[in-house]
C-alpha positions as CSV (number, residue, x, y, z in Angstrom):
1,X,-20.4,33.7,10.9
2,X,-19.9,32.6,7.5
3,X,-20.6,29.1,6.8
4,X,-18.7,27.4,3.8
5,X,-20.1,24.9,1.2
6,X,-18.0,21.5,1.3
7,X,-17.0,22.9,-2.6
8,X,-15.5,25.8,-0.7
9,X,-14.2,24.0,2.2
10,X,-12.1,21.5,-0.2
11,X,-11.0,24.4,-2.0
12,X,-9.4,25.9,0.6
13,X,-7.6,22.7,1.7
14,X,-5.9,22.5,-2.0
15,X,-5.1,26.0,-1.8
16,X,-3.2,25.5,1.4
17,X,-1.7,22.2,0.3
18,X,-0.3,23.9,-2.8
19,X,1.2,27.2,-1.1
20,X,2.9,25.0,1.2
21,X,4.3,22.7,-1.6
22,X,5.4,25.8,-3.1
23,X,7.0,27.1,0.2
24,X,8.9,24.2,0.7
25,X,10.2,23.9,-3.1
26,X,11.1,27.6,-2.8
27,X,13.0,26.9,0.2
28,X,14.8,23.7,-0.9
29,X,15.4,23.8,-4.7
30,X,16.5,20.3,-4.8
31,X,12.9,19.1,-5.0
32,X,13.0,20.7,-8.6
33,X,14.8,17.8,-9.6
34,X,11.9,15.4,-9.1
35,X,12.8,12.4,-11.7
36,X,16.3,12.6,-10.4
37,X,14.7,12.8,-6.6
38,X,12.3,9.6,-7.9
39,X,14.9,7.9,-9.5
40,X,17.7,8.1,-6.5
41,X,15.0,6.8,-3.7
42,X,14.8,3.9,-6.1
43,X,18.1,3.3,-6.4
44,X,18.3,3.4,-2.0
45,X,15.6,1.4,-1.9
46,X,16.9,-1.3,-4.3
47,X,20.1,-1.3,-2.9
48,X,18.9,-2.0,0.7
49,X,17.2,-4.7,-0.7
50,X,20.1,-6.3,-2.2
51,X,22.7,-5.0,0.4
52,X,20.3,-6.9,3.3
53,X,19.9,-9.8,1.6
54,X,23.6,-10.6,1.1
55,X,24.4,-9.7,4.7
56,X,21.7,-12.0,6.2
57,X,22.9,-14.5,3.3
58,X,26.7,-14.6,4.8
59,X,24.8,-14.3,8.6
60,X,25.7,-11.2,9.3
61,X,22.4,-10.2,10.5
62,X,20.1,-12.1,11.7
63,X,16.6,-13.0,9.9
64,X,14.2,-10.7,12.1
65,X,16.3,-7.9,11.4
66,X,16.8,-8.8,7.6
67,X,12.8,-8.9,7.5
68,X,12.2,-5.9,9.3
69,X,15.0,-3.6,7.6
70,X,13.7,-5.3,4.3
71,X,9.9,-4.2,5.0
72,X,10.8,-0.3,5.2
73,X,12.6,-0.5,2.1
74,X,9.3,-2.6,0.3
75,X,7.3,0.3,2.1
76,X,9.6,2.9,0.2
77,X,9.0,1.2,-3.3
78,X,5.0,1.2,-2.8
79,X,5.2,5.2,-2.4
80,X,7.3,4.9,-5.8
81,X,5.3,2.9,-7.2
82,X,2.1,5.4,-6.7
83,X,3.8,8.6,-7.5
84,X,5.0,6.4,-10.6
85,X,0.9,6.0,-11.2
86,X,0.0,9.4,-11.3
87,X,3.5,9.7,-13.5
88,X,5.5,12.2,-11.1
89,X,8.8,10.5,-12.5
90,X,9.7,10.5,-16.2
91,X,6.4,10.9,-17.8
92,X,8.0,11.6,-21.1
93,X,10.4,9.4,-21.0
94,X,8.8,5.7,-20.8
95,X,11.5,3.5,-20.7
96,X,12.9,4.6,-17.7
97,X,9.2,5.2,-16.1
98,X,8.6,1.6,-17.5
99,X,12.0,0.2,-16.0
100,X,10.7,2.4,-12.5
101,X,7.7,0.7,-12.8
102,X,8.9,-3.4,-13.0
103,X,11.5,-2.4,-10.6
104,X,9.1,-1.4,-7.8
105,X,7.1,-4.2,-8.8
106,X,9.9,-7.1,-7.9
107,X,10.4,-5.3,-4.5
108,X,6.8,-5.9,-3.6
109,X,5.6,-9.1,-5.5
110,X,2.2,-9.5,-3.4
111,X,0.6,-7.3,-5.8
112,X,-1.4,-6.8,-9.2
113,X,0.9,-5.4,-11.8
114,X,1.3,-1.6,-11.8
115,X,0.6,-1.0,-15.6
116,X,-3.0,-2.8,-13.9
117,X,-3.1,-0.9,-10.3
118,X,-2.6,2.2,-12.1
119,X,-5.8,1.6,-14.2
120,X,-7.7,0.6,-10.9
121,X,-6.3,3.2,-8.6
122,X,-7.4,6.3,-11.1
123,X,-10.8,4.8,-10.9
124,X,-10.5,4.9,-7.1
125,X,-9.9,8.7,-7.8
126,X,-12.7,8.9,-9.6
127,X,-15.0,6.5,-7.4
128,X,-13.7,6.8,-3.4
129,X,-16.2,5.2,-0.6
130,X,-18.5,4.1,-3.4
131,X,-18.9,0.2,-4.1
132,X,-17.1,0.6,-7.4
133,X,-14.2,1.4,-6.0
134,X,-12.5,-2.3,-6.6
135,X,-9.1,-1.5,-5.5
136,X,-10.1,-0.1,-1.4
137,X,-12.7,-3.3,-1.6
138,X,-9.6,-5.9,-2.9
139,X,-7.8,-4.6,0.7
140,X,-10.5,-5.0,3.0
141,X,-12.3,-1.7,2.6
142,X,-16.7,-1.9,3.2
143,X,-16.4,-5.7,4.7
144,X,-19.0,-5.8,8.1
145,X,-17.4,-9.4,8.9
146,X,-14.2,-8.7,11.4
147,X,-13.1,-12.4,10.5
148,X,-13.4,-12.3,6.6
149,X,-11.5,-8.4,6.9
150,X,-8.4,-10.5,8.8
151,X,-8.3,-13.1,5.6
152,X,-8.4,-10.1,3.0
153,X,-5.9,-8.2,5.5
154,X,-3.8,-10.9,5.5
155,X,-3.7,-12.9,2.8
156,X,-4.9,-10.8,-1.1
157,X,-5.6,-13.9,-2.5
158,X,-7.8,-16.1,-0.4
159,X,-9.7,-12.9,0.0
160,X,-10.3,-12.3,-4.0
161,X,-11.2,-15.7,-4.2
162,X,-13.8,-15.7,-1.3
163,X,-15.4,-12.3,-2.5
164,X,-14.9,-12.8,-5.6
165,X,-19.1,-13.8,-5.9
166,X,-19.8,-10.1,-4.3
167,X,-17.5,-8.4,-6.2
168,X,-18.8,-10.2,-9.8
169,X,-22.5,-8.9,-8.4
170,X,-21.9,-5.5,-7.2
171,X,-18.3,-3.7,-9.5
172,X,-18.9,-2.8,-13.1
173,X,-16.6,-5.3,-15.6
174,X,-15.2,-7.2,-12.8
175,X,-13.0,-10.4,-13.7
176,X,-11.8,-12.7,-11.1
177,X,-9.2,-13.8,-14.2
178,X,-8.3,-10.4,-15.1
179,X,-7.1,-9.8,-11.1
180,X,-5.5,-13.2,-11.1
181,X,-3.9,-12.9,-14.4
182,X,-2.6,-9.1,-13.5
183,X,-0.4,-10.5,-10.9
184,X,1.4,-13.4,-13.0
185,X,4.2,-14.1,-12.9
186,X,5.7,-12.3,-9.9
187,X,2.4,-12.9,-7.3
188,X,2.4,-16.4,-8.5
189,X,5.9,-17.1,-7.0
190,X,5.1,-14.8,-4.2
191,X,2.2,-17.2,-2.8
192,X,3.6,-20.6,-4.5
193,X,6.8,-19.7,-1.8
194,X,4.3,-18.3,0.9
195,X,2.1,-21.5,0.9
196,X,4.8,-23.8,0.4
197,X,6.6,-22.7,3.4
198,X,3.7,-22.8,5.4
199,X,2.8,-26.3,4.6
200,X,6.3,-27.4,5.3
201,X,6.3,-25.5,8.8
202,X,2.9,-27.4,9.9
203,X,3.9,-30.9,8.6
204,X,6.9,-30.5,10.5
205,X,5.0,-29.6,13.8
206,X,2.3,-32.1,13.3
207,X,4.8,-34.6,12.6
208,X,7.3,-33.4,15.6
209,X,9.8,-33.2,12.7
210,X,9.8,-36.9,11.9
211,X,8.4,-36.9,8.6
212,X,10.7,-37.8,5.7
213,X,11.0,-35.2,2.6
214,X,11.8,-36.4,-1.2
215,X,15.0,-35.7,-1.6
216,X,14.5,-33.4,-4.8
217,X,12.2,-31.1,-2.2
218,X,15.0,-31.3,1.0
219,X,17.2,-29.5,-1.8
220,X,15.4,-26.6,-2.9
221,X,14.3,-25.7,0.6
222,X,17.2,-23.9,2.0
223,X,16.4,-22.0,-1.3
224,X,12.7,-21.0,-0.1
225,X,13.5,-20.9,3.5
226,X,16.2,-17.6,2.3
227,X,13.3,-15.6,0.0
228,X,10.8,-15.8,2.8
229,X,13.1,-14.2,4.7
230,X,13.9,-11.6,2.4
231,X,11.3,-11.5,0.1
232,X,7.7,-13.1,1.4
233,X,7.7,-11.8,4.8
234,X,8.8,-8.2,4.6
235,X,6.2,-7.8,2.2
236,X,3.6,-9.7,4.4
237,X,4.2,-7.3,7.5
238,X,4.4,-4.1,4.7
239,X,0.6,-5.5,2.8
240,X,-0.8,-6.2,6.4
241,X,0.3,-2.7,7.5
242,X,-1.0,-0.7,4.4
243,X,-4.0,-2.8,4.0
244,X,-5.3,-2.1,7.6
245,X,-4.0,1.1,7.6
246,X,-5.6,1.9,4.3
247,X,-9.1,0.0,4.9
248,X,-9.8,1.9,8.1
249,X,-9.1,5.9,6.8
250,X,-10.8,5.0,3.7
251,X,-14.4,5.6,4.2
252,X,-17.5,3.7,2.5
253,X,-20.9,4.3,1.8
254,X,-22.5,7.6,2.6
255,X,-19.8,9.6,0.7
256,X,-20.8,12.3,-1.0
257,X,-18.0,14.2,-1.3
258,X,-14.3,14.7,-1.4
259,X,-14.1,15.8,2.2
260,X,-15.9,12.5,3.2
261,X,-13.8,9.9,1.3
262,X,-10.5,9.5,4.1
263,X,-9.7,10.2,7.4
264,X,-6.6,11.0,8.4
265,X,-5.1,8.4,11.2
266,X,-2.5,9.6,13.2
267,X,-3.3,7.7,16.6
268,X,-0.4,6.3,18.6
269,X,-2.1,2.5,18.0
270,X,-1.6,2.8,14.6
271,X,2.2,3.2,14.7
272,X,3.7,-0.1,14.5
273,X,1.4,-0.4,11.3
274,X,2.6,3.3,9.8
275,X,5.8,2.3,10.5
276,X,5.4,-0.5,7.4
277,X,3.8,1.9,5.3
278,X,5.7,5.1,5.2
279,X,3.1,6.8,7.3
280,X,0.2,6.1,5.1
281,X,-2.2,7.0,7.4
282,X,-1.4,10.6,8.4
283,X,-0.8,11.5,4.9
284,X,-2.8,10.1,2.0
285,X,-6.0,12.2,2.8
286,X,-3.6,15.2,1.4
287,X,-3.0,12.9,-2.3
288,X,-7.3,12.8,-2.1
289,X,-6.8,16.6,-2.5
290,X,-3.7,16.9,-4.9
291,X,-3.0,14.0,-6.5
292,X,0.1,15.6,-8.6
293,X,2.7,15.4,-5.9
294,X,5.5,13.4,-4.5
295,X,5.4,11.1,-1.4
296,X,7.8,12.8,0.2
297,X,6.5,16.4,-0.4
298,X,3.4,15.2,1.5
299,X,5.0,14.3,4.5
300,X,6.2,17.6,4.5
301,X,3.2,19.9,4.1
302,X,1.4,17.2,6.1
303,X,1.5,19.5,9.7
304,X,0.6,22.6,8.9
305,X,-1.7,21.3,6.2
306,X,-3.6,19.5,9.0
307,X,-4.5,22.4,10.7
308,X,-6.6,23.3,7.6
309,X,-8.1,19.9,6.9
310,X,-9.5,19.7,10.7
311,X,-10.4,23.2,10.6
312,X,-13.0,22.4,7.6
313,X,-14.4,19.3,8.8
314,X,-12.0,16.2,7.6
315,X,-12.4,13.2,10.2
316,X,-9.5,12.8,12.6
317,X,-8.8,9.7,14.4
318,X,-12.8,8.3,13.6
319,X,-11.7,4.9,14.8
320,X,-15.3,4.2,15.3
321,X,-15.7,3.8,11.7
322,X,-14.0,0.5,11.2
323,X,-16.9,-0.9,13.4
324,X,-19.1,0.4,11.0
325,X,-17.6,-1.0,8.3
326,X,-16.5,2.1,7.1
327,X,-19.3,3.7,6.8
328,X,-19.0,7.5,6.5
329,X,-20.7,9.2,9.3
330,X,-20.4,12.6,10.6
């Protein structure tokens, strides 16, 4: 019995990721159209946020559905947004990859710039399960405290502020400002709204609804009360999905190689959360392999690609692993 080195055993997984990219764009010619491909999901994406927003403006849905139907398409525009990183749309045409690139951006305003998580996410590339790797660790990725991993889950902000002391320590030319600033303007309304309408729900309970707005603040709350609904909260359930989802398949410390950076999660619990995040979960161990390539093409070479990631030794399902803080372990 032969018995491959891991160099061989990755190899083998890009080769079969590549002839069945090459399968499928032989079979469906369309795909050679990729900025046009890139540019039209935008376009559906956009539009639903728009479209969903007017009809739950004029109540004709209600606000669960608005949030839910809104939180696909924000799911949508994160894929975009990280083909748009590794420039699989327009590369040599930079206003329109530029214009892709804000666009995505205002569909999912709880996050650093993209021009900035495109700087951070290459490192990742280059520094996967390793305690340089700033953007896993920003989500949640490495943390042994269950309670402190909810917070950074949950909430990007309180967590960068309360590791912010670790991260200085541990990640080459970390700045707390730098992180902060990369976010302004759009993250800035994102958690002055979020917090705002937080506070307002709690004095309201505490108070049993008795206590008596200014007047100036009574006005401009109808105002916040329709963009949580169709812009802080479908990005809240889409960042909690992909966070979680991302934290736990990532692995870190004891990675040594490509084949021990991700898992691949496709366990029935973790459905309601790949749901919010285009299926994150099953697929992104496949980008670790070939970066160069389109969301959507991933999903598709995704089963029988499978077949050859298990077969050389990529963890399925290690669940076990978020207990360990990720730790990789075979």
């Amino acid at each position: 019995m032969v018995t491959l080195t891991n160099n061989e055993k990755a190899k083998a997984i890009v080769q079969a990721i590549i002839k069945e990219e090459k399968r499928i764009r032989a079979k469906y010619p369309v795909f050679a159209h990729q900025n046009i491909l890139g540019f039209a999901i935008l376009l559906v994406s956009l539009s639903t946020f728009l479209g969903v927003a007017t009809l739950y403006y004029f109540d004709v849905v209600p606000a669960w559905v608005a949030v839910i139907l809104l939180a696909l398409a924000a799911s949508i525009s994160h894929e975009l947004e990280h083909d748009l990183i590794h420039r699989q749309y327009f590369s040599k045409h930079p206003f329109m990859y530029n214009m892709m690139m804000l666009m995505v951006w205002l569909m999912r305003p709880n996050t650093v710039n993209p021009w900035y998580r495109r700087d951070i996410h290459l490192n990742h590339h280059r520094v996967s399960g390793t305690e340089q790797d700033l953007e896993e660790r920003l989500v949640g990725n490495g943390i042994k405290s269950h309670w402190l991993r909810i917070v950074v889950i949950c909430d990007g902000l309180m967590g960068l502020v309360l590791n912010r002391t670790i991260l200085k320590k541990e990640v080459r030319d970390f700045s707390f400002l730098r992180v902060i600033n990369a976010g302004f303007p759009i993250i800035t309304a994102y958690f002055a709204l979020f917090y705002t309408w937080i506070t307002y729900n709690i004095i309201n309970y505490v108070s049993n609804g008795t206590y008596v707005y200014p007047e100036w603040f009574a006005t401009i709350m109808p105002f916040i009360n329709f963009m949580v609904v169709v812009w802080v909260l479908p990005n809240f359930i889409r960042s909690v999905s992909l966070n979680f989802v991302t934290s736990s398949m990532h692995y870190y410390g004891g990675v040594n190689h490509l084949l021990q950076q991700t898992q691949v999660i496709n366990h029935w619990m973790f459905v309601p959360f790949q749901l919010f995040c285009f299926n994150f979960g099953k697929t992104h161990s496949i980008h670790h392999f070939v970066p160069n390539q389109p969301f959507y093409l991933r999903q598709l070479v995704s089963k029988k690609v499978h077949e050859i990631m298990k077969k050389h030794g990529v963890p399925f399902n290690d669940l076990q692993s978020i207990l360990r803080a990720n730790s990789y372990s075979k």
